[in-house]
C-alpha positions as CSV (number, residue, x, y, z in Angstrom):
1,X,35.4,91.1,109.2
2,X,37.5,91.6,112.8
3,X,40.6,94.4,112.3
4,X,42.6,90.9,112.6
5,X,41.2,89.4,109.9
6,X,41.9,92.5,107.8
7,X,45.4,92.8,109.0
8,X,46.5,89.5,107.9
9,X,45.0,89.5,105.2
10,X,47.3,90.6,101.5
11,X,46.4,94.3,100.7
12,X,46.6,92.8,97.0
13,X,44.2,90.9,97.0
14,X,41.1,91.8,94.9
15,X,38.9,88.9,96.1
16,X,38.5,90.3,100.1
17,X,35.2,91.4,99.9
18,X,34.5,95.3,101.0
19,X,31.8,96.5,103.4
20,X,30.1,99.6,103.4
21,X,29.3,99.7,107.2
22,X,26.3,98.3,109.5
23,X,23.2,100.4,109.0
24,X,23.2,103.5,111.5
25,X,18.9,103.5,111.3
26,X,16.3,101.6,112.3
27,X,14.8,99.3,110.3
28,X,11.8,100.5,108.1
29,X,8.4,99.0,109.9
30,X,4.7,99.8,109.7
31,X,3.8,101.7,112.6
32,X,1.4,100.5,115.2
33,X,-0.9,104.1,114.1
34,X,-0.9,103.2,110.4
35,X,-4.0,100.9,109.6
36,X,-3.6,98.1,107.2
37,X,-7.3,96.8,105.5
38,X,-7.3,93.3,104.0
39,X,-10.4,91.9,103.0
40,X,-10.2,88.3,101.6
41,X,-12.5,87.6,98.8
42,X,-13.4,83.9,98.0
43,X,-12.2,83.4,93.8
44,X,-13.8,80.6,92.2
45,X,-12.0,79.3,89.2
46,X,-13.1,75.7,88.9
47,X,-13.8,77.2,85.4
48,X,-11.3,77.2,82.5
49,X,-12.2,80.4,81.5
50,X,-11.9,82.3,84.5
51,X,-8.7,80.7,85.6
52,X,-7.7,82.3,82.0
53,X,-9.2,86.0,83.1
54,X,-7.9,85.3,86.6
55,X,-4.0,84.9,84.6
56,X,-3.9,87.2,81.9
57,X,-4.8,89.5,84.8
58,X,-2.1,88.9,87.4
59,X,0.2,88.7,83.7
60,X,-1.0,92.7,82.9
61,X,-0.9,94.0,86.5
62,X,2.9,92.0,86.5
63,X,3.6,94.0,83.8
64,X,2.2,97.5,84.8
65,X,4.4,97.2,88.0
66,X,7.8,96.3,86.2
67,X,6.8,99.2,83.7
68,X,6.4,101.3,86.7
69,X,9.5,100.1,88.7
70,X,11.3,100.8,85.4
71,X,10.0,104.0,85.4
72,X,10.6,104.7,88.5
73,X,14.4,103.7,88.4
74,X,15.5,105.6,85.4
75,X,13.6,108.8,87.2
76,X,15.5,108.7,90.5
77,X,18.9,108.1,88.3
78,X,18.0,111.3,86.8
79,X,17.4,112.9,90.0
80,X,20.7,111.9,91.4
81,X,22.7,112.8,88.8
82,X,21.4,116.2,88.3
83,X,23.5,117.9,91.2
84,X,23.2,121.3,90.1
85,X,19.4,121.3,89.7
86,X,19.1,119.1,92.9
87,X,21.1,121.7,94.9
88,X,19.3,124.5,93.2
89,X,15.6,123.3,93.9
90,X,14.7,120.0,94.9
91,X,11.7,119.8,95.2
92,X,11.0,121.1,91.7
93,X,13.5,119.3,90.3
94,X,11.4,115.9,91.6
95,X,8.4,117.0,90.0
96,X,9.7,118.0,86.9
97,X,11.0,114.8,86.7
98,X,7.9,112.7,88.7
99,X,9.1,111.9,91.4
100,X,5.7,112.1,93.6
101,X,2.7,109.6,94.2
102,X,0.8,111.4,91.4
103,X,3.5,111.4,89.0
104,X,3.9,108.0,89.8
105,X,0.3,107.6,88.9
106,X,0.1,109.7,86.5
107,X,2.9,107.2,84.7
108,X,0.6,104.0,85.0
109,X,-1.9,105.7,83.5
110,X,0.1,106.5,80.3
111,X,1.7,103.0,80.6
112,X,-2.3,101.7,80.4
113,X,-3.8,104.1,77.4
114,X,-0.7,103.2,75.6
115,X,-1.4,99.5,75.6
116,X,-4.3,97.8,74.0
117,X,-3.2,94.6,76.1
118,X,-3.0,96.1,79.2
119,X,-6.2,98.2,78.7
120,X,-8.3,94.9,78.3
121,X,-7.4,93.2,81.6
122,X,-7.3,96.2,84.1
123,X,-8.6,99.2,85.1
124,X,-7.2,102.3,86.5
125,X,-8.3,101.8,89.6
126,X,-5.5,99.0,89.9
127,X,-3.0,100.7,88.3
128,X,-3.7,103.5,90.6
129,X,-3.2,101.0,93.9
130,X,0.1,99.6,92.1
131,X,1.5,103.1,91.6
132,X,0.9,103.5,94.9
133,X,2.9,100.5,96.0
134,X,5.7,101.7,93.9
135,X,5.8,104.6,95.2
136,X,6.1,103.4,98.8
137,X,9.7,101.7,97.9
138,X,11.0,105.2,95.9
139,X,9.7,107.5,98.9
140,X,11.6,105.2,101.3
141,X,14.6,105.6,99.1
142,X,14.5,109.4,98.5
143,X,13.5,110.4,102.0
144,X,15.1,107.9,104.2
C-alpha cells in the first residue's frame, strides 16, 4: 500500500490488511556448485497388484513425511520459545531437542519401528532420504 493509501484510509478500521515489509534477502536457490542426480526409472503397473504396491507406498511415505513435518514443527516451537536455554547454548539446546539432519533421521526411524503399517511398505533407506528433505526446509528456516 502507497503512504497515500494509508493516509486516507480510517485508523479504525480492522479490515486494512498489515504488511510486515518486502524481503531484505535473496531468494533461496540451488546453486550452480550443488549437483542435483535424477535418474528416471521406467514403472510398469499395467498390473492391478502393483498399482496397489505402487499406492499403499506413495500412502506410507505421505505419511512418514507429515509425521516428520509434524515433528519437525512442534521441535522448532520448542526451540523458539526456550529463550533462556537458546541464549545460554544454542547449539546444545538444538540437539537436545533434534534439531539436526540426524535427529531428523533419527525421528523417521522411530516413526517407522513404531508402525507395523509403515514398516511393511518402506524401508529405511526412504525414510532416511525424506528426513533429509525435511530437513532442508527447517535448516532454511533456523539458519536463514
Amino acid at each position: 500500500m502507497s503512504a497515500e493509501l494509508l493516509e486516507a484510509a480510517p485508523a479504525s478500521d480492522a479490515s486494512v490488511r498489515k504488511f510486515r515489509g518486502k524481503n531484505k534477502g535473496k531468494r533461496w536457490m540451488r546453486g550452480d556448485d550443488n549437483e542435483l542426480a535424477v535418474i528416471r526409472l521406467p514403472l510398469d503397473v499395467s498390473r492391478l497388484d502393483s498399482q496397489h504396491r505402487v499406492e499403499q507406498l506413495y500412502s506410507a511415505m505421505w505419511s512418514v513425511k507429515l509425521a516428520l513435518q509434524r515433528d519437525a514443527r512442534a521441535a522448532v516451537d520448542a526451540y523458539w520459545a526456550g529463550d533462556v536455554r537458546r541464549q545460554d547454548d544454542a547449539k546444545a539446546w538444538r540437539v537436545e531437542l533434534g534439531l539436526s539432519r540426524e535427529g531428523m533421521e533419527r525421528r523417521g526411524y522411530r516413526h517407522m519401528e513404531r508402525s507395523w503399517h509403515l514398516g511393511q511398505h518402506v524401508t529405511k533407506a526412504l525414510v532416511m532420504h525424506q528426513a533429509d528433505e525435511v530437513w532442508e526446509g527447517v535448516s532454511r528456516h533456523l539458519f536463514p
